[in-house]
LOVO-183488 format. One record per residue (C-alpha): x, z, y; residue in one letter; residue number from 1. Coordinates in pm, 1 decimal, padded with zeros to 6 digits. Layout:
// residues N
@u=X w=Z v=Y r=a k=NUM .
...
//
This chain:
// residues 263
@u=00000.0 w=00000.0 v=00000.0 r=x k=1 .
@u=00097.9 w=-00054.5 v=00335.7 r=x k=2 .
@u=00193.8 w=00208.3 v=00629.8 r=x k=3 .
@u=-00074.7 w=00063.1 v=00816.5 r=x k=4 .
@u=-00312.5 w=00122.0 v=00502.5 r=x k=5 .
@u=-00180.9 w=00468.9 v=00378.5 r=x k=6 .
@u=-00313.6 w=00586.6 v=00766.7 r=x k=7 .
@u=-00635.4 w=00425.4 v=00748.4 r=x k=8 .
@u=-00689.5 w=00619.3 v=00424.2 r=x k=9 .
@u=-00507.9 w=00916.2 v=00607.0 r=x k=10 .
@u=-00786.7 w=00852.9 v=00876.4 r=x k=11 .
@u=-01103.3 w=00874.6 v=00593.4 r=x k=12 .
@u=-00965.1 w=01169.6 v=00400.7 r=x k=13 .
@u=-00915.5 w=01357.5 v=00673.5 r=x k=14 .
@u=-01217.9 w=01254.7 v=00888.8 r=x k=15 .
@u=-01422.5 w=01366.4 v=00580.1 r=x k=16 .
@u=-01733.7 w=01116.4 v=00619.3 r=x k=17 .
@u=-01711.9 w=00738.7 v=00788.8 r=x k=18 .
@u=-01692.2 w=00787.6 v=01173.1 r=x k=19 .
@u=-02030.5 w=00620.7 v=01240.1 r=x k=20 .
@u=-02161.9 w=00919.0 v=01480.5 r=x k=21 .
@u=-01852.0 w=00912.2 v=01679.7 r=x k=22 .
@u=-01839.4 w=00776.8 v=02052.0 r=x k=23 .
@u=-01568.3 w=00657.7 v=02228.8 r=x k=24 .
@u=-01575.3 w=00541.5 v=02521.4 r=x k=25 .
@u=-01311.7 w=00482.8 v=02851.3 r=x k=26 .
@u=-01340.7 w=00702.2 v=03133.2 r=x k=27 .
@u=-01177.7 w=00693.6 v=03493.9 r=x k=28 .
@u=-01056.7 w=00989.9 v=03672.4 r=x k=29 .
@u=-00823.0 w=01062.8 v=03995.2 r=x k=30 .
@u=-00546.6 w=01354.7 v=04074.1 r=x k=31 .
@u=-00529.8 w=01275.5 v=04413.2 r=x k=32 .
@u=-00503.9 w=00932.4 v=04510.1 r=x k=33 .
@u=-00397.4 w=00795.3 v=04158.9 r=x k=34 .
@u=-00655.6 w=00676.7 v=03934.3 r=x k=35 .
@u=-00630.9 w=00830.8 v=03588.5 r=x k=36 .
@u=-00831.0 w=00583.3 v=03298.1 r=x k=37 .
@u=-00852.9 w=00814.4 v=02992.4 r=x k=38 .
@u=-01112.6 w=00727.9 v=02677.0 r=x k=39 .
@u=-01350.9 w=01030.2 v=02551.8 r=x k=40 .
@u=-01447.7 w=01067.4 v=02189.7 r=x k=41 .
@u=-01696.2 w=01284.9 v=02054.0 r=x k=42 .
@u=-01998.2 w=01307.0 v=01744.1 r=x k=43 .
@u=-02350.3 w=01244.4 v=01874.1 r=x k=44 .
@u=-02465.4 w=01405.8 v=01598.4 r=x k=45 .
@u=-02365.8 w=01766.4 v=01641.1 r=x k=46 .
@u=-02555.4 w=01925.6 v=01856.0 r=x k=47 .
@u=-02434.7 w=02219.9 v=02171.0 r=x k=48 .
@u=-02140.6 w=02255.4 v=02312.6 r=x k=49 .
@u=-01773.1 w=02263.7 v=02104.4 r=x k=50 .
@u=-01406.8 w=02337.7 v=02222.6 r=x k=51 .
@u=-01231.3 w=02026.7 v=02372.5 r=x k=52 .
@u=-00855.1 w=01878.6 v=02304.7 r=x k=53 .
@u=-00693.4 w=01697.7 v=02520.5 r=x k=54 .
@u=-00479.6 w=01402.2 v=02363.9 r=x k=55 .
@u=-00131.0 w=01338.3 v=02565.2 r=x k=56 .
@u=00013.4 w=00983.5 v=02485.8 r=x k=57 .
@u=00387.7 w=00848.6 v=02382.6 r=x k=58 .
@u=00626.7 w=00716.2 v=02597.4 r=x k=59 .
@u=00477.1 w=00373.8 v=02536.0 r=x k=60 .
@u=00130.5 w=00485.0 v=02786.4 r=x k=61 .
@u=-00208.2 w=00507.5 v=02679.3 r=x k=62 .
@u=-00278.0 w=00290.1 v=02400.9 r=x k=63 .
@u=-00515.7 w=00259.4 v=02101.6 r=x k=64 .
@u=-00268.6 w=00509.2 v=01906.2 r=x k=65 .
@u=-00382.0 w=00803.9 v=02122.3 r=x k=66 .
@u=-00731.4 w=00669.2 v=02153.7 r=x k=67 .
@u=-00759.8 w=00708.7 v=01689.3 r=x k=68 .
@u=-00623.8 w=01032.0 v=01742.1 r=x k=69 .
@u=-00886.6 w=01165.3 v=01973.9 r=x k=70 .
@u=-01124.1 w=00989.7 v=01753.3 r=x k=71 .
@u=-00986.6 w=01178.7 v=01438.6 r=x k=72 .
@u=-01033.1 w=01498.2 v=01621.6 r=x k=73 .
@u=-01374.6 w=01391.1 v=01724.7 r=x k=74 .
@u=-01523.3 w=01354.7 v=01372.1 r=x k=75 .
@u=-01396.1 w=01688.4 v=01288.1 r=x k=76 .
@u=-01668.0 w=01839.1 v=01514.5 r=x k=77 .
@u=-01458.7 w=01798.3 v=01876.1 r=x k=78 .
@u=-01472.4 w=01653.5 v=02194.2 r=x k=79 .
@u=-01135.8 w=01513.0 v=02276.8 r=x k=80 .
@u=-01019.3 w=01335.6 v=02566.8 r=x k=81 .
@u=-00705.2 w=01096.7 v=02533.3 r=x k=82 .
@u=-00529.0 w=01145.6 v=02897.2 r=x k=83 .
@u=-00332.3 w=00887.6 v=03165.7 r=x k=84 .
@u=00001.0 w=01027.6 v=03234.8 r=x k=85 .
@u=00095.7 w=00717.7 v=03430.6 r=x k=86 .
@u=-00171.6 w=00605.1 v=03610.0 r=x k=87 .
@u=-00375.9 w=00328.5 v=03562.2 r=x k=88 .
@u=-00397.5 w=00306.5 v=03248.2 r=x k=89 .
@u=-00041.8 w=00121.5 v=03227.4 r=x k=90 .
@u=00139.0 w=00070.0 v=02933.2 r=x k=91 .
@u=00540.5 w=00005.9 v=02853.6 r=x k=92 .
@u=00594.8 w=-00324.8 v=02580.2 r=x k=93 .
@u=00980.2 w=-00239.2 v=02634.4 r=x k=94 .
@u=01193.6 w=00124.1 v=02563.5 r=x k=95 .
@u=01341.2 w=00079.9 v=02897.3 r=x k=96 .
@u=00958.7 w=00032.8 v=03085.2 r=x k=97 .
@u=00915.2 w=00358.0 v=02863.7 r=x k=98 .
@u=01179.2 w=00547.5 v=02946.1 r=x k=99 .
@u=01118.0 w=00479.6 v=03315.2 r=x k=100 .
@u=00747.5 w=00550.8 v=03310.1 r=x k=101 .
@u=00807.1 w=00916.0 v=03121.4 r=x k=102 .
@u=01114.3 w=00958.0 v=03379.5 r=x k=103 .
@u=00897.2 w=00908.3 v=03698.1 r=x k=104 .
@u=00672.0 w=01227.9 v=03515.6 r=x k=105 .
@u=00952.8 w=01441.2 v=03454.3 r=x k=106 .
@u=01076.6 w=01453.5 v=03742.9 r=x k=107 .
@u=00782.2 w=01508.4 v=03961.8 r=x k=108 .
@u=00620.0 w=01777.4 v=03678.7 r=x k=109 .
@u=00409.3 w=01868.7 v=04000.1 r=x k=110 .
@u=00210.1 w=01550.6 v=03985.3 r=x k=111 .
@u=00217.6 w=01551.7 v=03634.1 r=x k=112 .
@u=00123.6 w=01898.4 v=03605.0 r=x k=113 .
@u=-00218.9 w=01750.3 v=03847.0 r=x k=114 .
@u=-00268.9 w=01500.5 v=03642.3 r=x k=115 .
@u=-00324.3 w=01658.2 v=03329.0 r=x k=116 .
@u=-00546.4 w=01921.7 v=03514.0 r=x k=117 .
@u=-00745.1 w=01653.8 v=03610.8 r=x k=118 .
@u=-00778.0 w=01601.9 v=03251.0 r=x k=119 .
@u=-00877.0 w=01907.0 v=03194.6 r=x k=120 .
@u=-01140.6 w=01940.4 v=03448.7 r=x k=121 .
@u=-01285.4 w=01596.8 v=03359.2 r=x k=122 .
@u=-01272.1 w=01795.4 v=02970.1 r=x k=123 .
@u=-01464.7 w=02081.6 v=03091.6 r=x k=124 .
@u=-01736.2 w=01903.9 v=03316.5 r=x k=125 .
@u=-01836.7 w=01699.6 v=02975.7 r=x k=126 .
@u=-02198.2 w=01827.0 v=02850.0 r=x k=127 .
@u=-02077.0 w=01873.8 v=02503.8 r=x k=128 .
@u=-01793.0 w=02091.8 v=02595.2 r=x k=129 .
@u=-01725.8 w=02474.3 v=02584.9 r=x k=130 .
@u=-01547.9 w=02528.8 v=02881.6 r=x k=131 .
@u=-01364.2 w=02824.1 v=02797.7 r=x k=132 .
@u=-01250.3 w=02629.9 v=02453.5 r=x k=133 .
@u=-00964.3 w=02408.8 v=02569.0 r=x k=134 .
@u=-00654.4 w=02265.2 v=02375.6 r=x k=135 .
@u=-00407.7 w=02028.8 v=02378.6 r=x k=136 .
@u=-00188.6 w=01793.6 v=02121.9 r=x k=137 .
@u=00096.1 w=01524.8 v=02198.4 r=x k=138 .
@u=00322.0 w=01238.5 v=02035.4 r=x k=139 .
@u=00653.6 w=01231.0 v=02137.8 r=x k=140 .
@u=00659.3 w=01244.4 v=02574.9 r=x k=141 .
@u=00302.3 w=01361.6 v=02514.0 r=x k=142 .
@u=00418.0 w=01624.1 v=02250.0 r=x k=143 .
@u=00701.2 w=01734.5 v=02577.7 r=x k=144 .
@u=00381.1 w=01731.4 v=02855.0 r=x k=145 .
@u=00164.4 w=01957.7 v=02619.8 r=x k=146 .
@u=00486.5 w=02173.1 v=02594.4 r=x k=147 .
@u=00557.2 w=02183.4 v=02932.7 r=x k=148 .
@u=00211.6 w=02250.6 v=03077.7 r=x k=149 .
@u=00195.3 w=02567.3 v=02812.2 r=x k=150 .
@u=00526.8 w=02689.5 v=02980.1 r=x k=151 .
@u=00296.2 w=02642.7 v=03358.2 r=x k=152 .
@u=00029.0 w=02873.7 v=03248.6 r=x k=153 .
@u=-00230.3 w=02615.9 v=03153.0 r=x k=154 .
@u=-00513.3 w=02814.4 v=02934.9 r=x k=155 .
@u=-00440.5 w=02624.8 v=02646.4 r=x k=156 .
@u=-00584.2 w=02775.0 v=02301.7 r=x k=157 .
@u=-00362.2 w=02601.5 v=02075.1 r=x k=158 .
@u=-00072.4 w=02345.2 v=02201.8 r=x k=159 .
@u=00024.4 w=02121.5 v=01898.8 r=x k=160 .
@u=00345.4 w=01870.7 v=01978.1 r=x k=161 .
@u=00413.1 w=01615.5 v=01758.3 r=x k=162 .
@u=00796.3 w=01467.4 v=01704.3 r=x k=163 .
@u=00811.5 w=01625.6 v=02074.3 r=x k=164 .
@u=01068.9 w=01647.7 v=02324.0 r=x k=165 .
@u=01141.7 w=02074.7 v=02365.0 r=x k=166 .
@u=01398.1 w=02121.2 v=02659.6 r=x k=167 .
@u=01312.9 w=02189.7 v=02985.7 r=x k=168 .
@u=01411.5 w=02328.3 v=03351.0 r=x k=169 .
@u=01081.7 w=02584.8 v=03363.0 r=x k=170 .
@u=01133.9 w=02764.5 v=03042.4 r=x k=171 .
@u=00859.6 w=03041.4 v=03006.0 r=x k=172 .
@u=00873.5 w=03382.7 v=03064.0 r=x k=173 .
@u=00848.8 w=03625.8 v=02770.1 r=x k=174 .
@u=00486.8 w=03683.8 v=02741.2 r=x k=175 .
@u=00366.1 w=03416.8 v=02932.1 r=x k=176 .
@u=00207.0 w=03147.8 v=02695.7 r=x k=177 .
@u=-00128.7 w=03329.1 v=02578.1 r=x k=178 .
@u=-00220.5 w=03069.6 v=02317.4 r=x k=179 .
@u=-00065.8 w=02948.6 v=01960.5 r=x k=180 .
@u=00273.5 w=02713.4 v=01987.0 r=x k=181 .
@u=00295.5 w=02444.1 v=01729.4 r=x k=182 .
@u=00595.3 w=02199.8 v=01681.0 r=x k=183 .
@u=00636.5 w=01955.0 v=01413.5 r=x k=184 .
@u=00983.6 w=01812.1 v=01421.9 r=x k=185 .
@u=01146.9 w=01515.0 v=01202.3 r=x k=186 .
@u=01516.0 w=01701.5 v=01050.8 r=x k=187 .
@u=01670.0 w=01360.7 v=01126.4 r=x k=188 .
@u=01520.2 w=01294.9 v=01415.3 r=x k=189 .
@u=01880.6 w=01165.4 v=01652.3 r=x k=190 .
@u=01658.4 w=01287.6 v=01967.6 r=x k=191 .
@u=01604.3 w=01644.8 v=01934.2 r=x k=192 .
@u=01999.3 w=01820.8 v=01883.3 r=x k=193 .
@u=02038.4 w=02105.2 v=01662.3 r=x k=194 .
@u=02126.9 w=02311.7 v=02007.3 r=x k=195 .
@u=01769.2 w=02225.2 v=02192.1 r=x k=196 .
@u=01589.5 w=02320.2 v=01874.4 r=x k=197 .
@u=01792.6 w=02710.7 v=01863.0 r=x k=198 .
@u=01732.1 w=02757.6 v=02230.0 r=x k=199 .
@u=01330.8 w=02637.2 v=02225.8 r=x k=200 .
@u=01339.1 w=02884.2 v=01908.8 r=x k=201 .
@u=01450.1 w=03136.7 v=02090.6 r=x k=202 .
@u=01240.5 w=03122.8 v=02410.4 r=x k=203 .
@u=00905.8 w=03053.5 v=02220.5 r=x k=204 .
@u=00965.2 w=03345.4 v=01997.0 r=x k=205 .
@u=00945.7 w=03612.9 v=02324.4 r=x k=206 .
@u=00671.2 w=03380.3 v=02524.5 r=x k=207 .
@u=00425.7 w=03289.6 v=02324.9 r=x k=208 .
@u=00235.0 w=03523.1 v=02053.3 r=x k=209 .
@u=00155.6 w=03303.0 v=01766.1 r=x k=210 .
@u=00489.9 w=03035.0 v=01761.5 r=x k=211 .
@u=00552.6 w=02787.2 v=01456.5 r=x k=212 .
@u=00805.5 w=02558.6 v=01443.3 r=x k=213 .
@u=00802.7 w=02301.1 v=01122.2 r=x k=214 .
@u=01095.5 w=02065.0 v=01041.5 r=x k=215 .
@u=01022.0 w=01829.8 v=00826.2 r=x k=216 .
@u=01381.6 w=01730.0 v=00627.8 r=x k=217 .
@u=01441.8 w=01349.2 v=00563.9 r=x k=218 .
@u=01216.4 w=01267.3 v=00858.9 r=x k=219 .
@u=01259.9 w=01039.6 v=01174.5 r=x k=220 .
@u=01119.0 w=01010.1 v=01502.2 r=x k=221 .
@u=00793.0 w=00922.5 v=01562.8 r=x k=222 .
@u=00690.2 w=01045.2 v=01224.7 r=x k=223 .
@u=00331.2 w=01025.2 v=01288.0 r=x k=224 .
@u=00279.5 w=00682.1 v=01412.6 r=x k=225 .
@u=00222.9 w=00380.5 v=01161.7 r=x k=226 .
@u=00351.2 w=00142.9 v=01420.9 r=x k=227 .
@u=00709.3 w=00292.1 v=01433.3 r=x k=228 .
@u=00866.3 w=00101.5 v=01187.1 r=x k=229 .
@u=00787.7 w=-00180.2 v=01343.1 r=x k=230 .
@u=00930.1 w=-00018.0 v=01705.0 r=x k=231 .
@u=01202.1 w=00057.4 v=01554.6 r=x k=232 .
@u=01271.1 w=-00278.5 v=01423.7 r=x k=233 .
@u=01226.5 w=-00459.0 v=01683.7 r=x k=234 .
@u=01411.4 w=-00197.3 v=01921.6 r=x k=235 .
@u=01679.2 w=-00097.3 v=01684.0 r=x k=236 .
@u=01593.7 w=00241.9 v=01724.6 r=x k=237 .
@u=01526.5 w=00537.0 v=01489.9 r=x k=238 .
@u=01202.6 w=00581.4 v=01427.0 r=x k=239 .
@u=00998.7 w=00548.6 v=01071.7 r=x k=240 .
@u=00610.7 w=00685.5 v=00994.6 r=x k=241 .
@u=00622.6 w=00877.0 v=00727.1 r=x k=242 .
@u=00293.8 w=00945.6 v=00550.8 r=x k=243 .
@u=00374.7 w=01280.3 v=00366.4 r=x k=244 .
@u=00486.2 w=01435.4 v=00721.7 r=x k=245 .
@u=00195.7 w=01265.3 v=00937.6 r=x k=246 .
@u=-00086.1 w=01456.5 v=00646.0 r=x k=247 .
@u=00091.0 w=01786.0 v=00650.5 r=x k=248 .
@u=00151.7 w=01813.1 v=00981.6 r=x k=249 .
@u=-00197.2 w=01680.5 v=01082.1 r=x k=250 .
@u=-00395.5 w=01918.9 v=00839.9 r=x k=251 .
@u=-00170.8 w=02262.7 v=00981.9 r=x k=252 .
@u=-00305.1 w=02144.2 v=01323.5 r=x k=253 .
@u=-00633.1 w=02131.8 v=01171.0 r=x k=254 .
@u=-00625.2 w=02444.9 v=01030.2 r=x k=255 .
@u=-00486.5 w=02609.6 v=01371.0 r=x k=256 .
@u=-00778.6 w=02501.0 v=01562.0 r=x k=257 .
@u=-01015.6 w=02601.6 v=01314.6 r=x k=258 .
@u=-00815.9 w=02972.5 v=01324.5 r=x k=259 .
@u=-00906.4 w=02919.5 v=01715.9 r=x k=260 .
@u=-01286.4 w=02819.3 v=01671.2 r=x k=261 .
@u=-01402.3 w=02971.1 v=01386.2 r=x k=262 .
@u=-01750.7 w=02967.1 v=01490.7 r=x k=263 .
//
């Protein structure tokens, strides 16, 4: 079977019944004067109001990869809104685009910082959505955002990053992060160094009260995404889906939120 085939039956499993009742749909939003264009997801068919995830996208923008995942999250009885950390909507077709995109949000974490609040607010205001129920997930620069905005206070339930940058210039203070820390890293993964994986160790063990780090040995960047081999072919860099990694770590987040919402 292909990748591209092992996730779509990832995608089934997982979503437990076909995704029939779920809507997606895009959505516009501002943080000042940018315009944000996001894409909502939720099941028609449950009825009140349920916690909300926000979805934070790769380096590559907001594409149809972040727009499954808040889909997946959506038939597991969710409302989850896939964000615009660029603006626009744009997307990068080449690393360097990328790199210069998730640059121009590092360095300004201020506006980016806005622009996932805006996220959040547009989260909040939807009618199926418990307010006070809020979390977050990210791939790669999206796993490094969710991290980041944890580490700024953001009342964040449970903060899952996926193959996810980890330093930063803000690190938290002990204490400060009041929600659960999740980090699923690739072992080979050439981006994150043995020395930024010790020292994000050692400041999410005294700031946040429920940490977990998972390495997952023999795996690349990127783990999660079907399209990476194909990235990385064409890029010659290293990244590889890997099935057994993209399950586990997928069902753990499950599990966490459920842990959060058990009603």
């Amino acid at each position: 079977m292909s990748r591209v085939g092992v996730f779509l039956s990832l995608l089934t499993m997982l979503a437990g019944t076909v995704q029939a009742e779920v809507q997606g749909m895009p959505v516009e939003y501002r943080s000042g004067d940018r315009l944000l264009k996001g894409y909502l997801a939720y099941d028609d068919a449950i009825s009140g109001k349920r916690p909300g995830v926000l979805v934070v996208h790769e380096w590559w923008g907001h594409n149809e990869y972040a727009r499954e995942r808040a889909r997946m999250l959506a038939a597991q009885g969710y409302t989850a809104l896939a964000v615009d950390m660029y603006g626009d909507g744009k997307q990068a077709n080449h690393p360097k685009d990328a790199g210069q995109f998730a640059g121009e949000v590092r360095n300004n974490m201020d506006a980016g910082t806005a622009r996932f609040n805006a996220g959040v607010a547009l989260l909040k205001q939807h009618e199926t959505v418990a307010a006070d129920g809020i979390s977050a997930i990210g791939y790669c620069f999206g796993g490094g955002v969710v991290l980041e905005m944890a580490r700024r206070g953001v009342d964040l339930d449970v903060v899952g990053s996926f193959h996810g940058s980890l330093g930063t210039e803000n690190p938290a203070a002990p204490g400060s992060i009041r929600g659960r820390v999740l980090v699923f890293n690739g072992a080979d993964d050439p981006f994150v160094k043995p020395e930024q994986i010790a020292t994000f160790k050692a400041e999410m063990q005294a700031a946040s009260p429920s940490f977990m780090f998972v390495d997952f040995p023999g795996v690349k960047h990127s783990f999660t995404n079907p399209g990476a081999d194909e990235k990385g072919a064409q890029f010659n860099l290293p990244l590889a889906y890997d099935a057994a990694a993209d399950q586990t770590s997928w069902e753990m987040l499950l599990e966490a939120l459920k842990q959060a919402y058990p009603g």
